[in-house]
NUDRENZA-460488 format. One record per residue: y, x, z of N, C-alpha, C, CB in turn; residue in one letter. Coordinates in steps of 0.05 Angstrom, whole numbers, padded with zeros to 5 digits, always signed. Atoms other than C-alpha are relative to their C-alpha. Glycine has a CB too. Example, Ala and Ser with C-alpha at 12.3 -4.5 7.8 and 13.67 -1.06 7.14 Angstrom:
BEGIN
-00024+00018+00000-00090+00246+00156+00024+00018+00000+00001-00020+00025A -00024-00016-00001-00021+00273+00143+00022-00015+00014+00009+00009-00029S 
//
This chain:
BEGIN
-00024+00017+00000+00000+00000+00000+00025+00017+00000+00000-00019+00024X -00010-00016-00005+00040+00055+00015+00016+00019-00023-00016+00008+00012X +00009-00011+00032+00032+00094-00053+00011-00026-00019-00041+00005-00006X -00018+00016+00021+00050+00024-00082+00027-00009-00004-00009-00018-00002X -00028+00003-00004+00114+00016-00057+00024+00019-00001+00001-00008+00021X -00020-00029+00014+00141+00089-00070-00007-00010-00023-00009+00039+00005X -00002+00001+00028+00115+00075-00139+00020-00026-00005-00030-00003-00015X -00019+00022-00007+00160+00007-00136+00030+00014-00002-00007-00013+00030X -00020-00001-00001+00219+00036-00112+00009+00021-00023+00007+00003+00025X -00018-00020+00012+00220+00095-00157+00002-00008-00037-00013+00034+00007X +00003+00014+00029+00213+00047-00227+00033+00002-00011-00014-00038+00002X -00015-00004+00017+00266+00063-00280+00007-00027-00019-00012+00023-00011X -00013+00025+00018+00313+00009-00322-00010+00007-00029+00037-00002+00001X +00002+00005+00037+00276+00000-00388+00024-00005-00023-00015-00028-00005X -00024+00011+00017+00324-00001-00447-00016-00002-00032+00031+00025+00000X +00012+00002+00019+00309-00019-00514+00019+00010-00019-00011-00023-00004X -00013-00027+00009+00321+00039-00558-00018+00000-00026-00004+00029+00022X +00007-00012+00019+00322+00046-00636+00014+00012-00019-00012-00012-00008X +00006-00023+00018+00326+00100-00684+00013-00001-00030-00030+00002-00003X -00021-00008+00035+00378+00105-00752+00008+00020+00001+00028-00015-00011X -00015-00033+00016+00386+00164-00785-00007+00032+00019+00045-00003+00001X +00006-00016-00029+00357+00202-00720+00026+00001+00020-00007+00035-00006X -00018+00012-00024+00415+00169-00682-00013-00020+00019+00025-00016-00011X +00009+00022-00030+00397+00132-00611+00011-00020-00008+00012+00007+00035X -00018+00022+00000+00419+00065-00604-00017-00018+00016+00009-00012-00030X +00015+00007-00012+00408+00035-00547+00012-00027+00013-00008+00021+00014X -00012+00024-00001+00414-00039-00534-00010-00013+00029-00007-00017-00028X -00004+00004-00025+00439-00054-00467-00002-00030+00014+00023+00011+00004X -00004+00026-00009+00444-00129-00467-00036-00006-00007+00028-00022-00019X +00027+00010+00006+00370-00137-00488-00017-00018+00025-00018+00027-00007X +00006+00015-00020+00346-00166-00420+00000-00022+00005+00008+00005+00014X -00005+00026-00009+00346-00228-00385+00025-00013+00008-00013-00003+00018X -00031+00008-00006+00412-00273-00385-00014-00026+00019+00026-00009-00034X -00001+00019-00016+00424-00324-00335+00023-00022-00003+00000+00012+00023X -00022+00015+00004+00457-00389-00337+00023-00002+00015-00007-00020-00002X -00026-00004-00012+00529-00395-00327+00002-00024+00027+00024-00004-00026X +00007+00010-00013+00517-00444-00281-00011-00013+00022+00000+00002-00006X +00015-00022-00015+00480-00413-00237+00021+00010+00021-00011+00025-00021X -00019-00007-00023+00510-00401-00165-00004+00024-00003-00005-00009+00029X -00002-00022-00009+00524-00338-00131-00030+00007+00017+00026+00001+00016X +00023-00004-00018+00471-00347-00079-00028-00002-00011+00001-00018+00022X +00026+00004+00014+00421-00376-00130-00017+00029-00020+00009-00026-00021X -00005-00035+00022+00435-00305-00170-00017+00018+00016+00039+00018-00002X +00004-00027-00029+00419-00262-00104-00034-00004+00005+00024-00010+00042X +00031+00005-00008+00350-00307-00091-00013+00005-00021-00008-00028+00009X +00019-00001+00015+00332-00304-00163-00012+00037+00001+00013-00012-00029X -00008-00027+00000+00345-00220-00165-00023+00007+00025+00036+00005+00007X +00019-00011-00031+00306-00216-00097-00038-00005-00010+00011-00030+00038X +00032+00000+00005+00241-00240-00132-00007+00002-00028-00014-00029+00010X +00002-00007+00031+00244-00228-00208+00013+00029-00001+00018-00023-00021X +00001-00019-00001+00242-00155-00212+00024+00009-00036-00034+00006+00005X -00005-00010+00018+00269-00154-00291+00031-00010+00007-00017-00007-00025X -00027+00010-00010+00333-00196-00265+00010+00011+00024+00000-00027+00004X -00020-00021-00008+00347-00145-00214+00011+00020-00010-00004+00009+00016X -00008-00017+00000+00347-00094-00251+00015-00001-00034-00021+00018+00010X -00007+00011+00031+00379-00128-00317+00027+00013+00001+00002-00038-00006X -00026-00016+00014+00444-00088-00348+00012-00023-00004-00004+00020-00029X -00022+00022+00004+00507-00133-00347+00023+00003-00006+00005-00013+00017X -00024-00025+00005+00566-00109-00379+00035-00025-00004-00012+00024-00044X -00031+00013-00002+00645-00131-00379+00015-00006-00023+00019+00017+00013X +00002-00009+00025+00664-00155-00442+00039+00001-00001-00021-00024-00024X -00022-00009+00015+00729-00130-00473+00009+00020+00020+00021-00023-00008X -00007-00029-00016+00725-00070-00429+00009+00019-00002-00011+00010+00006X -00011-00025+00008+00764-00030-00462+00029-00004-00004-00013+00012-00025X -00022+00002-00001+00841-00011-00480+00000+00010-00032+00013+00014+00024X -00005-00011+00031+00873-00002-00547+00003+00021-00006+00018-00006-00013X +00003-00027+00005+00891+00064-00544-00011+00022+00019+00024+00007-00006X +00008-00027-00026+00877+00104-00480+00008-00023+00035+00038+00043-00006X -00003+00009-00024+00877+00084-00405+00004+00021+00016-00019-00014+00008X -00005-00027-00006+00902+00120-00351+00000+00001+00028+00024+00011-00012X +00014-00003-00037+00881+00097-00284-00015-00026-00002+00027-00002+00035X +00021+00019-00009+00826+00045-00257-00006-00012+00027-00021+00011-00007X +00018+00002-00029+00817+00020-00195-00007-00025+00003+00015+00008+00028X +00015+00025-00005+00780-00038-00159+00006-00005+00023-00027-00001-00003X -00009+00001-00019+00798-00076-00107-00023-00014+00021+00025-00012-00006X +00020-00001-00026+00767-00084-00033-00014-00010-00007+00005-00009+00025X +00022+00022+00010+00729-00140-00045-00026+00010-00015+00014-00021-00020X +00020+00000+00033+00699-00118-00111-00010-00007-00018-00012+00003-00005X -00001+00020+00031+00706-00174-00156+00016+00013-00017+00012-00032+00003X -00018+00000+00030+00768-00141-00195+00006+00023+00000+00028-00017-00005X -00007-00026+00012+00781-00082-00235+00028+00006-00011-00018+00005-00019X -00024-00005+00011+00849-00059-00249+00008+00026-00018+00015-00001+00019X +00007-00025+00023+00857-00018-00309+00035-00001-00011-00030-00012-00032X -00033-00008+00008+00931+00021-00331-00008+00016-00036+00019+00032+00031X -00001-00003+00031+00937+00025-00406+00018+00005-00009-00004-00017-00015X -00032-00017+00005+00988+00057-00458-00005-00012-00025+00007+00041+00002X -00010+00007+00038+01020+00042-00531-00008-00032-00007-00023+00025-00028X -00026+00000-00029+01052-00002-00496-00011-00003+00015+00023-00020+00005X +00006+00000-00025+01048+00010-00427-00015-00033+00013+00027+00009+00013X +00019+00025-00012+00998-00053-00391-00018+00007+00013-00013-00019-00017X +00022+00002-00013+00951-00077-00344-00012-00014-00002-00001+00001+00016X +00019+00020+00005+00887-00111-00349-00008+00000+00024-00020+00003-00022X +00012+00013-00014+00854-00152-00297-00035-00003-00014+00020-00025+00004X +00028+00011-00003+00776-00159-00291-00007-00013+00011-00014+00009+00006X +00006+00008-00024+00740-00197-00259-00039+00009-00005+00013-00036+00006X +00022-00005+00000+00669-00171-00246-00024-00024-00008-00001+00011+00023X +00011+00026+00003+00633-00239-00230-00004-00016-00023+00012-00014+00013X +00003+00022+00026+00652-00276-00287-00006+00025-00025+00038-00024-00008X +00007-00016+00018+00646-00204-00330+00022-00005-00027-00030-00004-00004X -00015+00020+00023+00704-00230-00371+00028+00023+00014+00001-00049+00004X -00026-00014-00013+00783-00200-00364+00014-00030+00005+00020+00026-00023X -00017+00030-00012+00826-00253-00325+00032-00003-00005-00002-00002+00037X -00025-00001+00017+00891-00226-00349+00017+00025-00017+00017-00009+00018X -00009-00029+00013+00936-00172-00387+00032+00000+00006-00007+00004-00037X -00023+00008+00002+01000-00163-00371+00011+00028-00002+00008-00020+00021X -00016-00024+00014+01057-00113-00405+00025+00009+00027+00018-00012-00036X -00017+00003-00028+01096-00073-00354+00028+00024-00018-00021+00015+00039X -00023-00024+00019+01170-00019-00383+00002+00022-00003+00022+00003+00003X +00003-00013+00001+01144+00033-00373-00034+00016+00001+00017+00001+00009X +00032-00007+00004+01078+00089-00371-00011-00003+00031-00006+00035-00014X +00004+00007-00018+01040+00069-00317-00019+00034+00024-00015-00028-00010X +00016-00029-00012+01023+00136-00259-00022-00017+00012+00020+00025+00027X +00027+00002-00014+00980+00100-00210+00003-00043+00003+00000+00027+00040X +00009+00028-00012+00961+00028-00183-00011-00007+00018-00011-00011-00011X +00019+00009-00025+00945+00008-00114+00002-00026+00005+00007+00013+00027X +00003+00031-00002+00919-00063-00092+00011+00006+00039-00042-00015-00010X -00018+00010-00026+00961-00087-00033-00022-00017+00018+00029-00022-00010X +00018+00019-00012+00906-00139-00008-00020-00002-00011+00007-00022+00004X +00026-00001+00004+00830-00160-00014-00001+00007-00038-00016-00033+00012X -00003+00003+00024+00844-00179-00090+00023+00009-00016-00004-00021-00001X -00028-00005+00011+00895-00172-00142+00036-00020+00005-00010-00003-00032X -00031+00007-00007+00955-00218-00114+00012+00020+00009+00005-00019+00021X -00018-00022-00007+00983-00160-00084-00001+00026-00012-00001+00004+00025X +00010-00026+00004+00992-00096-00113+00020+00016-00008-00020+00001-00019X -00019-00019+00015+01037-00039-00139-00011+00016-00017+00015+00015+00015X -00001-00013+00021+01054-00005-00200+00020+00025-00005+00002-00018-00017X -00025-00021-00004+01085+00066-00193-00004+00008-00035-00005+00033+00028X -00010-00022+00031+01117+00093-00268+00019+00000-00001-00005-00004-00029X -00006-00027+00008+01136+00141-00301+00044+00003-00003-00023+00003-00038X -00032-00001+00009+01214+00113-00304+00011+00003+00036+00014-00038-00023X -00002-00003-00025+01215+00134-00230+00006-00038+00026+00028+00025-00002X -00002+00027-00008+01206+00052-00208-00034-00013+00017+00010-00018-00032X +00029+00018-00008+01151+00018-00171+00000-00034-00012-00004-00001+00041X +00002+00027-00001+01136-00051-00188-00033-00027+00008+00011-00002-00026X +00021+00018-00022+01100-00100-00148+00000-00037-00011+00017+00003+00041X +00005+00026+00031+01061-00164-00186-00020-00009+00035-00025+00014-00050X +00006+00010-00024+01040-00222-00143-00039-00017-00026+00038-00027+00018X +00015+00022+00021+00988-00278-00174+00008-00018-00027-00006-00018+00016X -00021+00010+00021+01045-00299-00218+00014+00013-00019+00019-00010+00010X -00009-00017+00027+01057-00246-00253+00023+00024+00018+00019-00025-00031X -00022-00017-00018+01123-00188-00227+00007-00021+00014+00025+00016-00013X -00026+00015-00026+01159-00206-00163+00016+00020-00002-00009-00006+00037X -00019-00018-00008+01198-00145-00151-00001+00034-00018-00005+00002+00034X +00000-00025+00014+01212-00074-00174+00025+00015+00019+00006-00003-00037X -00017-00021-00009+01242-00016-00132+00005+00033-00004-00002-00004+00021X -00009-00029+00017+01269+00050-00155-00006+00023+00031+00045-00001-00015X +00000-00032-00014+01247+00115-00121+00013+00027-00001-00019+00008-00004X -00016-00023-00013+01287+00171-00096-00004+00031-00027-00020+00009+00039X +00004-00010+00005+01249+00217-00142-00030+00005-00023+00007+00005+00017X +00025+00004+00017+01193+00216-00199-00034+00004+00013+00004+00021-00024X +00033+00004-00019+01122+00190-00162-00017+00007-00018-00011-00033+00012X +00025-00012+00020+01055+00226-00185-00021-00012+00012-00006+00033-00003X +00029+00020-00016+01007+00181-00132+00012-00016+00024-00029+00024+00018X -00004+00025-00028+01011+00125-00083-00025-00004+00017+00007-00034-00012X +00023+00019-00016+00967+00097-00020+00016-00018+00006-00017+00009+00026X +00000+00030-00020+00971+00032+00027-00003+00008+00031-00031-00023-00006X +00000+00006-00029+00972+00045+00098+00007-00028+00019+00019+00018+00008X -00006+00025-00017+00958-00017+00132+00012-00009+00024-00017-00007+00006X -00011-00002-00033+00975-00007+00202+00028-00004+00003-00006+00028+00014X -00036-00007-00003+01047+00007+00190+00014-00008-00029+00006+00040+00004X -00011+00020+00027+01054-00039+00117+00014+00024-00011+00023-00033+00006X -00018-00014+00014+01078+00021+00089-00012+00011-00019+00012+00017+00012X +00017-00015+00021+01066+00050+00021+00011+00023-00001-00002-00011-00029X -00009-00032+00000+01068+00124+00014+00002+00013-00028-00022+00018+00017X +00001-00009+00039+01090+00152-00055+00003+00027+00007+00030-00013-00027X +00006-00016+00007+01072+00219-00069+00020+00010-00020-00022-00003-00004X -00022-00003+00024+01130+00251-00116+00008+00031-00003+00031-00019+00008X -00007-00030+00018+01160+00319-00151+00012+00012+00019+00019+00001-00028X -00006-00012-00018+01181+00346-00091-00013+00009+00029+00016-00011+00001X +00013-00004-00024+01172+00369-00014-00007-00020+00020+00011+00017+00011X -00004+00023-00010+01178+00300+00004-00019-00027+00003+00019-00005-00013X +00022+00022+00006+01129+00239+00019+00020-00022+00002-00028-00001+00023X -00014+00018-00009+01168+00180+00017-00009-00026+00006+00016-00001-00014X +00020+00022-00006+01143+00114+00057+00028-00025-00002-00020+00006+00037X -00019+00036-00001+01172+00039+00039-00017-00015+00013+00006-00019-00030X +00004+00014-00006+01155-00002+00086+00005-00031-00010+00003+00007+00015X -00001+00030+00016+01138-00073+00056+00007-00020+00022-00033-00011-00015X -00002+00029-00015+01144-00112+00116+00029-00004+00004-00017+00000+00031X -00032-00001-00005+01220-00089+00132+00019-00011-00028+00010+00036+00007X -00012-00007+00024+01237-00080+00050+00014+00023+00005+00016-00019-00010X -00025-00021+00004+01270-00010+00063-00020+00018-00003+00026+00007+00025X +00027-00027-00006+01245+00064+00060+00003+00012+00031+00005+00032-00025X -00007-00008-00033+01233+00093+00129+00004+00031-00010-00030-00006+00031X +00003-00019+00004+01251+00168+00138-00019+00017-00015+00002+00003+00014X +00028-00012+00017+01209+00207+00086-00015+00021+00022+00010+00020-00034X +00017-00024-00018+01154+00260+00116+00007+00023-00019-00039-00004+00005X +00005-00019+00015+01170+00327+00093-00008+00030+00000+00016-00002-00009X +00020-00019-00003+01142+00394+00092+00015+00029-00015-00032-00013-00016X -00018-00032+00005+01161+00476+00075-00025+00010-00015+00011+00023+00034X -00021-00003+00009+01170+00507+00031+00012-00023-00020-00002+00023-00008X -00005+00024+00023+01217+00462-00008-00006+00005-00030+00031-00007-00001X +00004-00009+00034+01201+00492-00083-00027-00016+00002-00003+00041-00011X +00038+00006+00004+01123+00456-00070+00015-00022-00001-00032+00007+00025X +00005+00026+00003+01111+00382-00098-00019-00017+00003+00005-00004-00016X +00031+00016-00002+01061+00332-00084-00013-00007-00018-00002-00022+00012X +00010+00001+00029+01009+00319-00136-00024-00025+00013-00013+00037-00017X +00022+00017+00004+00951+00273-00099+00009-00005+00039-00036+00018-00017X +00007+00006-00034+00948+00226-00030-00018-00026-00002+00031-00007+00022X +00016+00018-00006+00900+00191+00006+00000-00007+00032-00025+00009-00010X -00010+00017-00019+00902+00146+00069-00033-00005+00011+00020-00028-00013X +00028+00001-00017+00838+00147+00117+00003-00030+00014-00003+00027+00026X +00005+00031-00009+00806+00073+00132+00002-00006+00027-00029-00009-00007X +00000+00012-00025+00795+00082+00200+00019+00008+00011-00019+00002+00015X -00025-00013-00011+00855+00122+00223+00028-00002-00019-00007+00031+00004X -00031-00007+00019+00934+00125+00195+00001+00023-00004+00030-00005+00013X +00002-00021+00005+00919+00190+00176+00006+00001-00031-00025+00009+00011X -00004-00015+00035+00942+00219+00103+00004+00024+00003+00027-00009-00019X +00007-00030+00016+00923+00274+00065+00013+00003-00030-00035+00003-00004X -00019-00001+00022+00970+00293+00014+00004+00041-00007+00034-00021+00014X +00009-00025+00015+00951+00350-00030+00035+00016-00027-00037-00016-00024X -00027-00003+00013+01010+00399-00063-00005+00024-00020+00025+00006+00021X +00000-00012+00014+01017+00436-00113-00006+00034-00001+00017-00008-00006X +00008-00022-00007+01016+00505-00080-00025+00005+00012+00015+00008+00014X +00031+00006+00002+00937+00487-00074+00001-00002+00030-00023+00023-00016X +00004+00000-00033+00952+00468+00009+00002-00027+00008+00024+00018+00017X -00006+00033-00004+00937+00397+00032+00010-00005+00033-00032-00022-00007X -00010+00007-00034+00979+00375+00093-00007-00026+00004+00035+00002+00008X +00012+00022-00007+00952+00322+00134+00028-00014+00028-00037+00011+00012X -00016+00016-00021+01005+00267+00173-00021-00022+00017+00027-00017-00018X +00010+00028-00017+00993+00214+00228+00023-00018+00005-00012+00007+00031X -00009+00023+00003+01024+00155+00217+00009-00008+00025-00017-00015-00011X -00006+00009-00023+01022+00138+00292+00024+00018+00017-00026-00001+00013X -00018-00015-00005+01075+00189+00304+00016-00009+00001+00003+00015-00009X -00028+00012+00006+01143+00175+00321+00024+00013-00024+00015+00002+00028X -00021-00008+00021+01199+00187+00270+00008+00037-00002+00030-00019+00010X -00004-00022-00007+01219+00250+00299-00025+00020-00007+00007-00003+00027X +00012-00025+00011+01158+00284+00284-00001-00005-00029-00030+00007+00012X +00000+00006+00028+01163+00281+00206-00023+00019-00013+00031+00006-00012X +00010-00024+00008+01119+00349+00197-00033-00006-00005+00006+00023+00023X +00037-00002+00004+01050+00355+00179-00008+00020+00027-00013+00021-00037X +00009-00012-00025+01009+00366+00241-00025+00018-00005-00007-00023+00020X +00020-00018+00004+00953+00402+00206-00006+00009-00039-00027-00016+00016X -00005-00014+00029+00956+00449+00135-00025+00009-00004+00023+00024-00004X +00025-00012+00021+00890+00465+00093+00001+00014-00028-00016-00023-00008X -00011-00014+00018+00897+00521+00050-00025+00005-00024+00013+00025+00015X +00019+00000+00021+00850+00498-00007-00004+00027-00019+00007-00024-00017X +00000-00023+00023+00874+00552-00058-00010+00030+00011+00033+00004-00012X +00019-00022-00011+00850+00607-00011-00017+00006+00009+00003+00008+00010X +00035+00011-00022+00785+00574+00022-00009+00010-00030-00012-00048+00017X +00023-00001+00019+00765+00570-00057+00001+00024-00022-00001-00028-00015X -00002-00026+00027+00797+00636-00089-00029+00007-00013+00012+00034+00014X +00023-00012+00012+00745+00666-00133-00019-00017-00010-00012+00016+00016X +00029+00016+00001+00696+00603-00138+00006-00014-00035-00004-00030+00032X -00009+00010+00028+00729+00579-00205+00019-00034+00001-00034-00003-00019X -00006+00029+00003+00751+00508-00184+00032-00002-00003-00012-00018+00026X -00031+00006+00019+00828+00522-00201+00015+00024-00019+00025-00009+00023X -00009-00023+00017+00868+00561-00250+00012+00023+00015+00019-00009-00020X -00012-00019-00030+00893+00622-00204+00027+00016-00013-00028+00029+00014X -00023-00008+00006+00946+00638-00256+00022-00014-00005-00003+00011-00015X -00023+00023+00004+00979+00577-00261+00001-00014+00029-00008-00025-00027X -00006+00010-00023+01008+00558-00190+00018-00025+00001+00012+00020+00014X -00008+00023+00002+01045+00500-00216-00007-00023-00012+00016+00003-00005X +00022+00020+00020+01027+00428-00228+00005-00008-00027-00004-00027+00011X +00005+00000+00022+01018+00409-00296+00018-00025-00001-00029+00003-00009X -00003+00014+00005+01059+00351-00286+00032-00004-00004-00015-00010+00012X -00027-00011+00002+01124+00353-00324+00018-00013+00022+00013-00005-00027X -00026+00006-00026+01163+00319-00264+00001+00010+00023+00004-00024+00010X 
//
C-alpha cells in the first residue's frame, strides 16, 4: 500500500503532444472541461475524486498584451491578476476563477510598478514613469498624486496605511492613505545612492529596501518619526563579491531616473 501511494503521488500531467516538421506541439487544453455551471465547492469535490480533473491544465484566455508587459502581480485572495502593459500604457484585470479578463483599462503614462491596496482589485496603486501615482477604485481612477521624485518600486504597509515608494534618490517616501498627506520620508547616507527595490514583511512593519550601492537597509515602521534611519544595513555587494550575481563594474542602477 505504501509503494502504491508514493507511486500515486509522484504521477506526472499527461499532455498530448504532436509532431510537424520535428516541431513539438503540445496541446494543453486536451483534458477534461467542466461545466460552467458547476459550483466552486462542487469543482473541489469533483477534483478530490477524479484524478484526470485534478490534474487537468486550465489556462486564462486572452492572457497576453499587445506589445510587451511590464509588471504582474496578484492579489491576496488569488482570484485576480494584475498585469502593466505598454504602446499605450494599460492595465488588465484577470480573474482566475472565471479564467477570462474582467477589465482593461488605459492609464498616461508607462506603468513602474502596481500594488493591490486590499484582498482584491478595488483598491490599488499605479506608480509611473511621469513621477505620479494613481489609485483606481472598482470604478475605474479615483485619484492621482504626484511624487517628490521619480519612483522605481512601491509596497503597502498595513499597520500604518502607508504606502512606501521607493525613488531615484536617498529617500523612501511614505503617503499615508488614511491622513492623505506624506509623512516625513526615511532617509539614509550616503546621499549620491538611490533606491531600486522594496519589500514590506507580513508579520512585522519591517521594510527592506535595496539600493543601488548593492546595500539593503532595513526600517521599522513602529518607530517614532524621529528615528528616520535605517536600524540595520546588509552589505549584499560585498557578502557576494566574486560569486557572479552582479556586474562589479557597473555600481549604478540601470535605471535612467
Amino acid at each position: 500500500r505504501k509503494s502504491g501511494r508514493v507511486k500515486k503521488e509522484t504521477q506526472r500531467i499527461t499532455m498530448n503532444v504532436q509532431k510537424r516538421n520535428d516541431v513539438s506541439i503540445y496541446n494543453l487544453s486536451s483534458g477534461p472541461t467542466l461545466p460552467e455551471w458547476l459550483g466552486d465547492r462542487a469543482r473541489r469535490n469533483l477534483s478530490k475524486r477524479d484524478e484526470q480533473v485534478r490534474r487537468r491544465i486550465e489556462l486564462i484566455q486572452d492572457f497576453q498584451m499587445p506589445s510587451s508587459s511590464t509588471k504582474v502581480v496578484q492579489s491576496s485572495d488569488g482570484r485576480y491578476i494584475m498585469v502593466g502593459g505598454t504602446y499605450p500604457p494599460r492595465v488588465r484585470c484577470y480573474d482566475v476563477h472565471e479564467l477570462t479578463m474582467k477589465f482593461e483599462r488605459y492609464v498616461d503614462a508607462q506603468i513602474v510598478d502596481i500594488v493591490m491596496l486590499g484582498e482584491d482589485y478595488g483598491k490599488m496603486g499605479i506608480l509611473l514613469d511621469d513621477r505620479t501615482i494613481a489609485f483606481h477604485a472598482h470604478y475605474g481612477k479615483h485619484e492621482s498624486v504626484r511624487v517628490p521624485k521619480f519612483g522605481r518600486a512601491m509596497a503597502y504597509e498595513s499597520t500604518t496605511c502607508e504606502l512606501l515608494v521607493a525613488a531615484s534618490g536617498s529617500e523612501v517616501y511614505r503617503l499615508n492613505l488614511e491622513e492623505g498627506r506624506f509623512s516625513e520620508p526615511w532617509t539614509t547616507e550616503p546621499a549620491e545612492v538611490s533606491a531600486s527595490c522594496i519589500s514590506v514583511a507580513h508579520a512585522h512593519p519591517l521594510a527592506a529596501v535595496g539600493f543601488d550601492d548593492g546595500v539593503v537597509r532595513f526600517w521599522d515602521n513602529r518607530s517614532p518619526d524621529s528615528l528616520l534611519k535605517p536600524f540595520l544595513k546588509l552589505d549584499v555587494r560585498s557578502a557576494t563579491a566574486g560569486y557572479g550575481f552582479a556586474d562589479e563594474t557597473d555600481v549604478h542602477h540601470r535605471n535612467p531616473h
